[in-house]
mmCIF file as gemmi writes it, N, C-alpha and C atoms, coordinates in Angstrom:
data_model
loop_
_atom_site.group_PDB
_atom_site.id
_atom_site.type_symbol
_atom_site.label_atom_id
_atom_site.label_alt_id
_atom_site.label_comp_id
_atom_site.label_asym_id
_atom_site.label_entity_id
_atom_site.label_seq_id
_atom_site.pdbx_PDB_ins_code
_atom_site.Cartn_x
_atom_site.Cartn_y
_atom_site.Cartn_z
_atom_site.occupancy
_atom_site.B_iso_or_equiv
_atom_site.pdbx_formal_charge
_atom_site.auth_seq_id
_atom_site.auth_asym_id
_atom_site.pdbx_PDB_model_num
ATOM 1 N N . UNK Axp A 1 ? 35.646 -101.045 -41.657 1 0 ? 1 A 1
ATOM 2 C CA . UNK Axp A 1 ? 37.01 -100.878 -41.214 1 0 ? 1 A 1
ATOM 3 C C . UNK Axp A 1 ? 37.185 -99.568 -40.462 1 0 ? 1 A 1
ATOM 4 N N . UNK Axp A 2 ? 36.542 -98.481 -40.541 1 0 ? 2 A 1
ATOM 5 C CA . UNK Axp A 2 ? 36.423 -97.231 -40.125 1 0 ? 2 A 1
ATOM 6 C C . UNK Axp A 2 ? 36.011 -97.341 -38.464 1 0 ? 2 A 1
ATOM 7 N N . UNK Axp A 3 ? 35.162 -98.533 -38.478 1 0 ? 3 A 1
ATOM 8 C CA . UNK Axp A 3 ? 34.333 -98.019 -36.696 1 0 ? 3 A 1
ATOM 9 C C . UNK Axp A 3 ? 35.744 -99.047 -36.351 1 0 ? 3 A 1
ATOM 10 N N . UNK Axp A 4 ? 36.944 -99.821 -36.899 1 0 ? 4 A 1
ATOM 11 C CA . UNK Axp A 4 ? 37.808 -101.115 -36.094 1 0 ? 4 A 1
ATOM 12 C C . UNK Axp A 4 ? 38.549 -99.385 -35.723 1 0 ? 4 A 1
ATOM 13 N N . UNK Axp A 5 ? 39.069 -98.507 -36.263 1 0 ? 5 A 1
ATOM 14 C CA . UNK Axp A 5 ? 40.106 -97.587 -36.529 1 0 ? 5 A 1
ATOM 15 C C . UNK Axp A 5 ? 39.811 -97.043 -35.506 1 0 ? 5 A 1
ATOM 16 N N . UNK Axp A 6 ? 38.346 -96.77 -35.56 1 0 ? 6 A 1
ATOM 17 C CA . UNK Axp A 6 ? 37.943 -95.524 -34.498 1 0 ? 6 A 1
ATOM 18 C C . UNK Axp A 6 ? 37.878 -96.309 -32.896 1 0 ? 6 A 1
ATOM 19 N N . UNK Axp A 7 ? 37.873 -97.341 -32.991 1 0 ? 7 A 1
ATOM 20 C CA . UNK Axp A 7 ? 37.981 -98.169 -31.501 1 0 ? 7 A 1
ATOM 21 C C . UNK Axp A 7 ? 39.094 -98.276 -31.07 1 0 ? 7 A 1
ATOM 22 N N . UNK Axp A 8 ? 40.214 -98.53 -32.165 1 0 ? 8 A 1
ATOM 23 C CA . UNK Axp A 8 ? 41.754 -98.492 -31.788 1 0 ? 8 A 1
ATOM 24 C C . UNK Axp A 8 ? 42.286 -96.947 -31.182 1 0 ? 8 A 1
ATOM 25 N N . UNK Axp A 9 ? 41.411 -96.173 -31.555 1 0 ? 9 A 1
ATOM 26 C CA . UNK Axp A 9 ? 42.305 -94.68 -31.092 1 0 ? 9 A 1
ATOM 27 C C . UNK Axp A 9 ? 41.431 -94.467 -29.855 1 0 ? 9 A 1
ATOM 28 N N . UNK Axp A 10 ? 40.534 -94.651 -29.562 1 0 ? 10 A 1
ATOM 29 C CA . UNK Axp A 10 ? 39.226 -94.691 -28.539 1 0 ? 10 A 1
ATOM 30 C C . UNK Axp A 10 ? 39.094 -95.548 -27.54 1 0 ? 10 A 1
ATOM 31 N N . UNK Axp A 11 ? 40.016 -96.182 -27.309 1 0 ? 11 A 1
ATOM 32 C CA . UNK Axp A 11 ? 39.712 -97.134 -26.927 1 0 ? 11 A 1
ATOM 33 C C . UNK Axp A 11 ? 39.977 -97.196 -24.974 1 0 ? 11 A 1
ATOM 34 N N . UNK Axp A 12 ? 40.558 -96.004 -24.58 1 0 ? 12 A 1
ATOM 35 C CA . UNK Axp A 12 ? 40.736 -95.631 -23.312 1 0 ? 12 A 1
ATOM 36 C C . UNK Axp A 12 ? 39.151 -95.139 -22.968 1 0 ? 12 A 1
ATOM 37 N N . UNK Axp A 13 ? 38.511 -94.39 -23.909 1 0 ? 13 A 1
ATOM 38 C CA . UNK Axp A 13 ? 37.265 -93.971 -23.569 1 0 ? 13 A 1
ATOM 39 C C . UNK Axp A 13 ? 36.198 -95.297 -23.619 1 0 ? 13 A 1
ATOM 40 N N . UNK Axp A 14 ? 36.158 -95.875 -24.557 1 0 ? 14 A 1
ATOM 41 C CA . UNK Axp A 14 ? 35.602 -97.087 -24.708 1 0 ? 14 A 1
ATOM 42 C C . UNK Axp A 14 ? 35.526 -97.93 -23.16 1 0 ? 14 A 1
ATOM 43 N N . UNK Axp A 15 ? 37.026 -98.665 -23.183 1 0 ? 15 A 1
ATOM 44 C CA . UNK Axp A 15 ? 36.52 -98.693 -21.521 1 0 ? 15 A 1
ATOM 45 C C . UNK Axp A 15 ? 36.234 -98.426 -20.573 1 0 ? 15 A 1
ATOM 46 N N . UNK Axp A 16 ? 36.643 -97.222 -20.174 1 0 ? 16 A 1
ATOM 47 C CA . UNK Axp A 16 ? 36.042 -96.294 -19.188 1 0 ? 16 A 1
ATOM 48 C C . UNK Axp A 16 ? 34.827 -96.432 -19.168 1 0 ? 16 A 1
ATOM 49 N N . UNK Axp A 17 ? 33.636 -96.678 -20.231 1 0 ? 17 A 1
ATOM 50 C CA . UNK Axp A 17 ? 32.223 -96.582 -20.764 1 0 ? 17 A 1
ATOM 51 C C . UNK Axp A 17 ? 31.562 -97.896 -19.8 1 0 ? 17 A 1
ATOM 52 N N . UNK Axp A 18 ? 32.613 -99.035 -20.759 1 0 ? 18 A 1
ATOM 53 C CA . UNK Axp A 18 ? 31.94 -99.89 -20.224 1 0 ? 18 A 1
ATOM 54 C C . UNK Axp A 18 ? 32.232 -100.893 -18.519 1 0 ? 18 A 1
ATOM 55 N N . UNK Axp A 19 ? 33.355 -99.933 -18.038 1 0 ? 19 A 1
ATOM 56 C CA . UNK Axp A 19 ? 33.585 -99.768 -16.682 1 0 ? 19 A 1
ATOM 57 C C . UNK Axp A 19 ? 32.538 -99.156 -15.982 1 0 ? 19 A 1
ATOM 58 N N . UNK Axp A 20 ? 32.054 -98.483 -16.431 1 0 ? 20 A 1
ATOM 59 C CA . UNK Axp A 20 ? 31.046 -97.683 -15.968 1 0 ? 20 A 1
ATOM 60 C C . UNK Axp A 20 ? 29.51 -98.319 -16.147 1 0 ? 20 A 1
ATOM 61 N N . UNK Axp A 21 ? 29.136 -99.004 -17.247 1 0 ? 21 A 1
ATOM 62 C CA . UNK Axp A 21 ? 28.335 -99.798 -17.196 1 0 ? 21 A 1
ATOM 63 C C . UNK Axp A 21 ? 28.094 -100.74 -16.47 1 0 ? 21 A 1
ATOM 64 N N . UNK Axp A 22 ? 29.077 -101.53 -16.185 1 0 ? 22 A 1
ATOM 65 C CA . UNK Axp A 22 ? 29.472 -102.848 -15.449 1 0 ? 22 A 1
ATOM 66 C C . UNK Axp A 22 ? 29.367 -102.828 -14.31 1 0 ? 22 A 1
ATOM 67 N N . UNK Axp A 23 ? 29.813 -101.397 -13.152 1 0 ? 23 A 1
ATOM 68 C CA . UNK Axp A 23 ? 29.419 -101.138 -12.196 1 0 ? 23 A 1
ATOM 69 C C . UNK Axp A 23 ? 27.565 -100.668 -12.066 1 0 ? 23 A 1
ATOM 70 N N . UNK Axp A 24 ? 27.126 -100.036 -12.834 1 0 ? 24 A 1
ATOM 71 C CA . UNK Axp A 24 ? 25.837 -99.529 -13.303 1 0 ? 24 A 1
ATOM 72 C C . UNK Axp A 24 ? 24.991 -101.354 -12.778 1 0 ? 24 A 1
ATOM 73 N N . UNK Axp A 25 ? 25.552 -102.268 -13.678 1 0 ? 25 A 1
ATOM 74 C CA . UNK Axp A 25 ? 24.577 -103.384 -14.056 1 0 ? 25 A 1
ATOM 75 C C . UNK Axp A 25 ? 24.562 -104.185 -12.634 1 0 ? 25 A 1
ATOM 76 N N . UNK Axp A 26 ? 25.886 -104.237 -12.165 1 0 ? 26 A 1
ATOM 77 C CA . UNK Axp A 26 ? 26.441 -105.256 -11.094 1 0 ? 26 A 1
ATOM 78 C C . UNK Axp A 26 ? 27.176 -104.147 -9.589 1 0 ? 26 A 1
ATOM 79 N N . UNK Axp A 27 ? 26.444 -103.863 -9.276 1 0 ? 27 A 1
ATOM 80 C CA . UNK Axp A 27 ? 27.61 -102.919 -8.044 1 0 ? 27 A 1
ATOM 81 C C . UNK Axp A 27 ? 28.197 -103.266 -7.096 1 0 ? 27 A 1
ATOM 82 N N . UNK Axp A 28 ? 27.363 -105.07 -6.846 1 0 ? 28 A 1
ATOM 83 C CA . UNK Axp A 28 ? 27.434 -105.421 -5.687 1 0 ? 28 A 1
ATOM 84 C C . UNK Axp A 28 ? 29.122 -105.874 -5.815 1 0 ? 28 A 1
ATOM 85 N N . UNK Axp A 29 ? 29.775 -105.753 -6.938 1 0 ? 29 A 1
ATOM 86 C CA . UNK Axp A 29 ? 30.882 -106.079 -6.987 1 0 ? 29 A 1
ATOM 87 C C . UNK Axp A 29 ? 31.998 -105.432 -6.393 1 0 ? 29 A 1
ATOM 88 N N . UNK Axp A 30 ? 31.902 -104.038 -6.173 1 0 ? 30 A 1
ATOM 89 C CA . UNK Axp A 30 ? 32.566 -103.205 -5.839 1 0 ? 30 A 1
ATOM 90 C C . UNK Axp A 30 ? 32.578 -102.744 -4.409 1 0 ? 30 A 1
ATOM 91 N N . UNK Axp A 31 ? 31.278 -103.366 -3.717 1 0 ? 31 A 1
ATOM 92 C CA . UNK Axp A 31 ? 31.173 -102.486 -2.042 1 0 ? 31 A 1
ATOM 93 C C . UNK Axp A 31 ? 32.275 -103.119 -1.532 1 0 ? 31 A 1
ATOM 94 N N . UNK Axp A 32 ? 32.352 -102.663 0.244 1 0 ? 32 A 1
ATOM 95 C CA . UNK Axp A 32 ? 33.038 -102.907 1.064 1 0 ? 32 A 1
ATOM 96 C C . UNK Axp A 32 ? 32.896 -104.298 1.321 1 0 ? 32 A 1
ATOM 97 N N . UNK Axp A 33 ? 34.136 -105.543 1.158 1 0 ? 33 A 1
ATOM 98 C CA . UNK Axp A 33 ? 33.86 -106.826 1.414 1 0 ? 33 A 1
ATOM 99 C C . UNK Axp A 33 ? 33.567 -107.262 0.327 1 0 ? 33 A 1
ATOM 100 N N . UNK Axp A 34 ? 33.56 -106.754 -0.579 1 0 ? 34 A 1
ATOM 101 C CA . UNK Axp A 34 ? 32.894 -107.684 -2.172 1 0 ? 34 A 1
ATOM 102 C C . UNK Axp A 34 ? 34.512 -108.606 -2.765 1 0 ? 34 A 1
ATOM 103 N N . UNK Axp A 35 ? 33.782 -108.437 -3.511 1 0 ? 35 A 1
ATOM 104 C CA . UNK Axp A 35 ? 35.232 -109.77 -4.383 1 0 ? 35 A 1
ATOM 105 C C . UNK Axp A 35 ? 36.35 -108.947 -4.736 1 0 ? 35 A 1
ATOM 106 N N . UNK Axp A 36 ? 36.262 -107.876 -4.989 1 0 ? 36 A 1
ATOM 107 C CA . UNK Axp A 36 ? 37.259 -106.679 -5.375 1 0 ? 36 A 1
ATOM 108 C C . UNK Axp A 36 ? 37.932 -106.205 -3.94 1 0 ? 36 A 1
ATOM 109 N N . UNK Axp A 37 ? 37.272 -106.359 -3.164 1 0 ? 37 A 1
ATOM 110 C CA . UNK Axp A 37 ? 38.073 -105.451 -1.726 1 0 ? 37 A 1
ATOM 111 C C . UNK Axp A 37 ? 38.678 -104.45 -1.964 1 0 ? 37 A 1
ATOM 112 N N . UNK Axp A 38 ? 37.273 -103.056 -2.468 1 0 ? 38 A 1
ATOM 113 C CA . UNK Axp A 38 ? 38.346 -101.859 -2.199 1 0 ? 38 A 1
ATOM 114 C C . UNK Axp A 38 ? 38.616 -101.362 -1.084 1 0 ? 38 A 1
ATOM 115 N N . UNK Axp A 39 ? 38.207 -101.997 0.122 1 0 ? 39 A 1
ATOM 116 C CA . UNK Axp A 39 ? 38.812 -101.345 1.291 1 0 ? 39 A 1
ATOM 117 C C . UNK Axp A 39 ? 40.716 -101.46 1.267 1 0 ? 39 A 1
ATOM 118 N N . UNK Axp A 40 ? 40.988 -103.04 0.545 1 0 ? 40 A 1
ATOM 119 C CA . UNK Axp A 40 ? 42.27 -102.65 0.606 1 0 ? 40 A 1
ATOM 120 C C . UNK Axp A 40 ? 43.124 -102.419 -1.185 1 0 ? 40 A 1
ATOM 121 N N . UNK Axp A 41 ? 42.269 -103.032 -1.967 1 0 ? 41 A 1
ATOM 122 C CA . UNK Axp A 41 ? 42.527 -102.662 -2.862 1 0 ? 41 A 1
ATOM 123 C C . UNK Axp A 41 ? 42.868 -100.846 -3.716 1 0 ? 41 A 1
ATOM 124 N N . UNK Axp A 42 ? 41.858 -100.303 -3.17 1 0 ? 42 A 1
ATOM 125 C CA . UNK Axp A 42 ? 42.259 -98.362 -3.415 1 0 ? 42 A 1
ATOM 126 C C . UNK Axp A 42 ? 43.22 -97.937 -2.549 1 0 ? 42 A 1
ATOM 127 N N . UNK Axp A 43 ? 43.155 -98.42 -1.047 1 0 ? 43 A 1
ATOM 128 C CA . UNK Axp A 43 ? 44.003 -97.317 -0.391 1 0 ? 43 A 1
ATOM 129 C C . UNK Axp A 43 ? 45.467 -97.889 -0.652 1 0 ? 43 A 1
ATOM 130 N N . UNK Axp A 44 ? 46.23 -99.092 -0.78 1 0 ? 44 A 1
ATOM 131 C CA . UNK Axp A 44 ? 47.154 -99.203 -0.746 1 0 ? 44 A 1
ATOM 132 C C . UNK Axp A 44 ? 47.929 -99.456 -1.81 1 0 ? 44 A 1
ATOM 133 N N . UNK Axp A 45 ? 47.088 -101.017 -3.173 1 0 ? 45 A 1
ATOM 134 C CA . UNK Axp A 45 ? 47.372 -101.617 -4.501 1 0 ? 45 A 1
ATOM 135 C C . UNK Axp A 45 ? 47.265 -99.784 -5.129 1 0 ? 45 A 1
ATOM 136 N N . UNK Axp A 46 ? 46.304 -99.46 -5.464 1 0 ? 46 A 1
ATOM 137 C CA . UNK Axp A 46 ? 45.798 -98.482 -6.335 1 0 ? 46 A 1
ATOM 138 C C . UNK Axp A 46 ? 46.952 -97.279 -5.995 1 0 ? 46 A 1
ATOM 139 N N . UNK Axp A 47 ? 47.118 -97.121 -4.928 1 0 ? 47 A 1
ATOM 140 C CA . UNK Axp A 47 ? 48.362 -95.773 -4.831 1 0 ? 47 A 1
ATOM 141 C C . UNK Axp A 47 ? 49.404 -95.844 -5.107 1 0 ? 47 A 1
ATOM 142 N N . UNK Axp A 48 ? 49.762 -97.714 -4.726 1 0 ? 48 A 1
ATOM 143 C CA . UNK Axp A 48 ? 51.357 -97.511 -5.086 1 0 ? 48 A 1
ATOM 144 C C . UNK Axp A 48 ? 51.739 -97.971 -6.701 1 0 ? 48 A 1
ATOM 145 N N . UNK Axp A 49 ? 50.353 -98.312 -7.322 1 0 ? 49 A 1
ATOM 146 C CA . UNK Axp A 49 ? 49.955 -98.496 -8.364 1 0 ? 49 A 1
ATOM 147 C C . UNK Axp A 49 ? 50.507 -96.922 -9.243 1 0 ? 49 A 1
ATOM 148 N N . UNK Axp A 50 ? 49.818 -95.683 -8.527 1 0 ? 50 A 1
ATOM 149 C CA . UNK Axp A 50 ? 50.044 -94.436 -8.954 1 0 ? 50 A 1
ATOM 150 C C . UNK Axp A 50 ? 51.453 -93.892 -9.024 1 0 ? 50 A 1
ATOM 151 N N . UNK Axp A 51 ? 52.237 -94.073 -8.057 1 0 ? 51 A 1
ATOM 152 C CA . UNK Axp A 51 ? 53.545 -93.719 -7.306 1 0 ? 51 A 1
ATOM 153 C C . UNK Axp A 51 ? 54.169 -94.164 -8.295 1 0 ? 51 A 1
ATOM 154 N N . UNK Axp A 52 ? 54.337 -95.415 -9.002 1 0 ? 52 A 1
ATOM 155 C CA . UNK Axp A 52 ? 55.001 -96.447 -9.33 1 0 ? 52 A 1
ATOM 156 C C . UNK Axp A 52 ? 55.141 -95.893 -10.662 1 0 ? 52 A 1
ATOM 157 N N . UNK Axp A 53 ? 54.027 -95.746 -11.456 1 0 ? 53 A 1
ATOM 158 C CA . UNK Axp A 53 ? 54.227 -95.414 -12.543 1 0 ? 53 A 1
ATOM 159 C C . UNK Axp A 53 ? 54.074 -93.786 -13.027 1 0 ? 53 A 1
ATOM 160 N N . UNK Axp A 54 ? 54.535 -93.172 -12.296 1 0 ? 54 A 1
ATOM 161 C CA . UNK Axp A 54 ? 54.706 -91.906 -11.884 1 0 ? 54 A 1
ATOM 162 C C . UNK Axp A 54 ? 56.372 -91.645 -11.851 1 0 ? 54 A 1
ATOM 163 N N . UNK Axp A 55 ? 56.941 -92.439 -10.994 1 0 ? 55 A 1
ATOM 164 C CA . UNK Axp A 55 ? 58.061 -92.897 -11.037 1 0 ? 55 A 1
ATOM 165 C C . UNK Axp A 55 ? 59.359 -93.451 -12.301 1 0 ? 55 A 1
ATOM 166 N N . UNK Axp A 56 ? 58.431 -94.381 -12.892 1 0 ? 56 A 1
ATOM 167 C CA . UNK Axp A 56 ? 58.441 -94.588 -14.234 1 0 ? 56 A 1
ATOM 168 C C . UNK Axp A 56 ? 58.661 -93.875 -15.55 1 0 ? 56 A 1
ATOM 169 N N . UNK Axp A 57 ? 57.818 -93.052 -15.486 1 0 ? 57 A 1
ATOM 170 C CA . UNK Axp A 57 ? 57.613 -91.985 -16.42 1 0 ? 57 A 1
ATOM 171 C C . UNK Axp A 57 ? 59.362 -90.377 -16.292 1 0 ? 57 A 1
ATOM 172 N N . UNK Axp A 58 ? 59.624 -90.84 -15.029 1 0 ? 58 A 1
ATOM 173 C CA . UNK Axp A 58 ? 61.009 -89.864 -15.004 1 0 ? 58 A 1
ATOM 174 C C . UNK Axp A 58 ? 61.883 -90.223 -16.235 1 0 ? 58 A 1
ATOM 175 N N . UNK Axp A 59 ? 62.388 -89.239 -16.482 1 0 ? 59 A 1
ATOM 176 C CA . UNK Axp A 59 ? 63.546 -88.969 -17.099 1 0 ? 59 A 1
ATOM 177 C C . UNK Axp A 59 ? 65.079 -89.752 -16.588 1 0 ? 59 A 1
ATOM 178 N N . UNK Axp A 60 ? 65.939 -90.245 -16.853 1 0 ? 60 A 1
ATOM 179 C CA . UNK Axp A 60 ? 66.801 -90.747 -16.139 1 0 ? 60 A 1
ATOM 180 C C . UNK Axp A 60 ? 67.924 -89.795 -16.019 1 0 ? 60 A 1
ATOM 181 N N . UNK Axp A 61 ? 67.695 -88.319 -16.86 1 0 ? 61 A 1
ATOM 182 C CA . UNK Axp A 61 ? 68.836 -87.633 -16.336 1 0 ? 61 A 1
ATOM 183 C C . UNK Axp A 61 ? 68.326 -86.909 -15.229 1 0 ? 61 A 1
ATOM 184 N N . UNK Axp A 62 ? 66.688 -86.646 -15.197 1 0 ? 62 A 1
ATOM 185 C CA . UNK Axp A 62 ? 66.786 -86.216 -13.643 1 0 ? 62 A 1
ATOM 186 C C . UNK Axp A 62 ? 67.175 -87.043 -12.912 1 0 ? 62 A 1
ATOM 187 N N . UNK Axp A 63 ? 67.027 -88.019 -12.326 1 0 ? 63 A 1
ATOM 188 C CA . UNK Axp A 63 ? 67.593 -89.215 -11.458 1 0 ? 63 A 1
ATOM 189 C C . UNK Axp A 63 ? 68.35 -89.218 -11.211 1 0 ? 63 A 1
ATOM 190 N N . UNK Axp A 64 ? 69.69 -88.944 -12.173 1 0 ? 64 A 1
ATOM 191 C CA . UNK Axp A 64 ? 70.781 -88.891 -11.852 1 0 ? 64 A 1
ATOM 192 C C . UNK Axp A 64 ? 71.847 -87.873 -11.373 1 0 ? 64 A 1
């Protein structure tokens, strides 16, 4: 029950790990033109991805 606990609090690092593996095993997934398309997937999904929940995170008395 100890390693379920320690995965629940860990678990941002955990994937990151095996994000990192996954590219490691398979890369061809990620180039230019692959099934992912980060040519348009990073510059445009991924930023306003950032913006967005950046946005989010305000306070609503600043806003107002």
């Amino acid at each position: 029950m100890r390693l379920l606990e320690r995965m629940r609090k860990d678990w941002f690092m955990i994937g990151i790990v095996l994000a990192i593996a996954g590219a490691k095993l398979e890369p061809s997934i990620g180039v230019n033109g692959g099934p992912l398309k980060p040519e348009i997937t990073v510059s445009y999904i991924a930023v306003a991805t950032i913006f967005f929940n950046s946005g989010l995170s305000l306070k609503t008395e600043l806003l107002t």
